[in-house]
Residue, then its C-alpha position, 0 to 999 in steps of 0.5 A: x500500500x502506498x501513503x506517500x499522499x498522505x504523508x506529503x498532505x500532512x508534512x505540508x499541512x504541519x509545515x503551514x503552522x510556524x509559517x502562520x505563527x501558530x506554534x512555537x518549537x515543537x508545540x502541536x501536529x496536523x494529520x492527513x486521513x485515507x479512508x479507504x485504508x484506514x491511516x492516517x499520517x501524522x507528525x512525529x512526536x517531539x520533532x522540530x518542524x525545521x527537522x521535518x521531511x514527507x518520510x518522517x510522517x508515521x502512519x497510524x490506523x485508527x486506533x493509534x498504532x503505528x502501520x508505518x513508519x520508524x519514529x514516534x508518532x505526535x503524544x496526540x495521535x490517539x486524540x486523532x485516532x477517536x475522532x476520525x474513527x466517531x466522525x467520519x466525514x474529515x479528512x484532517x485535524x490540527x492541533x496548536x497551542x496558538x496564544x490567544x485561543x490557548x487563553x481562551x481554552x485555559x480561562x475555560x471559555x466559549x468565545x462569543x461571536x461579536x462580529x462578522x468575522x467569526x460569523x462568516x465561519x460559524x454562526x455559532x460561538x467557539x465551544x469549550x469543552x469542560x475540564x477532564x475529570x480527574x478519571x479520564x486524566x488518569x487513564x488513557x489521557x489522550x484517548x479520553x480527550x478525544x472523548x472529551x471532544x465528541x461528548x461535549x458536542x454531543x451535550x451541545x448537540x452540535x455538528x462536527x461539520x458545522x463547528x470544525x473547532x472546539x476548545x479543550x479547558x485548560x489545555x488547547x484548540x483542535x479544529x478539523x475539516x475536509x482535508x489536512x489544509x482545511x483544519x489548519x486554515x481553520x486554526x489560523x481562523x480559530x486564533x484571529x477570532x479568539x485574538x480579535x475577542x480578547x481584544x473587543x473585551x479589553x475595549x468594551x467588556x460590556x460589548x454585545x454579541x453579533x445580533x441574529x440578522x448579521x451573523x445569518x448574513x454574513x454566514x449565507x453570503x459565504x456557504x450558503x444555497x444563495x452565496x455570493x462570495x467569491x469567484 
């Protein structure tokens, strides 16, 4: 079996996140899904990314284990792992420790939508998934946040494909989408929204949230039947 072209997905998808100013040394990882054969590729662990290359991306299945590859992978593939396996319509996840939505994650809060730029990507505010309770630290961290993740949206009755970003308390942001470059477009976009938040609470902490009419605008005028942004 061949998985040069998710090895190639993720080495350029992982390569995007210091070129964005999303992570520092070796903080965070991207993967690269197939499917049909049940892999995915993912960043080695603990490697900086000026060390990286398409051959040293390992390729796990589904549950985590290595089906490829001569180094470690990411201390985060089983997070990965669970949600690929619960969610099946993504083709790539990214994980930072990007500042802004980082504070966000660790002041244990949604971020409110305030404006159109968080509304032309959701309609919804960014979830915040509660802390892990003291068990699922314990046990198998990075598997049970991968449950963390899909039980809060679960909770929330949310979609996965319609909020590709959630944040973990105390911890950090994953985003997701239909590719690898997806996921990580979403968290260039999910840190440029928890920045621009921040920043509107400093200036306004009474400022109100986007009213209805303009986040349902802004958001149909980019993905919806009727859209008209764009070429």
């Amino acid at each position: 079996m061949s998985y040069e072209h998710i090895r190639q997905a993720a080495f350029e998808a992982n390569m995007q996140l210091p070129e964005l100013g999303l992570v520092l040394f070796t903080f965070g990882n991207v993967s690269a899904v197939d499917r049909n054969q049940g892999v995915f590729a993912i960043k080695p662990s603990g490697v900086p990314y000026n060390e990286l290359s398409v051959e040293k991306m390992v390729v796990v299945d589904f549950d985590g284990k290595v089906v490829d590859g001569t180094l470690r992978p990411s201390s985060d593939t089983k997070t990965h792992a669970v949600l690929y396996k619960h969610w099946p319509n993504i083709g790539g996840i990214s994980h930072t420790h990007s500042t802004y939505a980082t504070a966000w994650a660790q002041a244990q809060r949604a971020i409110p939508i305030y404006g159109t730029t968080h509304a032309d990507h959701s309609t919804l505010d960014i979830p915040c998934a509660p802390p892990m309770s003291g068990k699922m630290i314990k046990g198998d961290y990075e598997y049970e946040t991968g449950f963390q993740i899909i039980n809060w949206f679960k909770k929330k009755e949310l979609s996965y494909e319609e909020s590709e970003m959630i944040l973990v308390s105390n911890h950090a942001p994953f985003t997701w989408g239909n590719s690898a470059h997806k996921a990580v477009y979403n968290s260039a976009v999910l840190e440029t929204i928890a920045k621009m938040a921040t920043l509107t609470e400093q200036v306004n902490p009474k400022a109100e949230r986007l009213k209805k009419a303009l986040i349902d605008k802004h958001f149909e005028r980019k993905h919806g039947p009727g859209s008209y942004y764009g070429q």
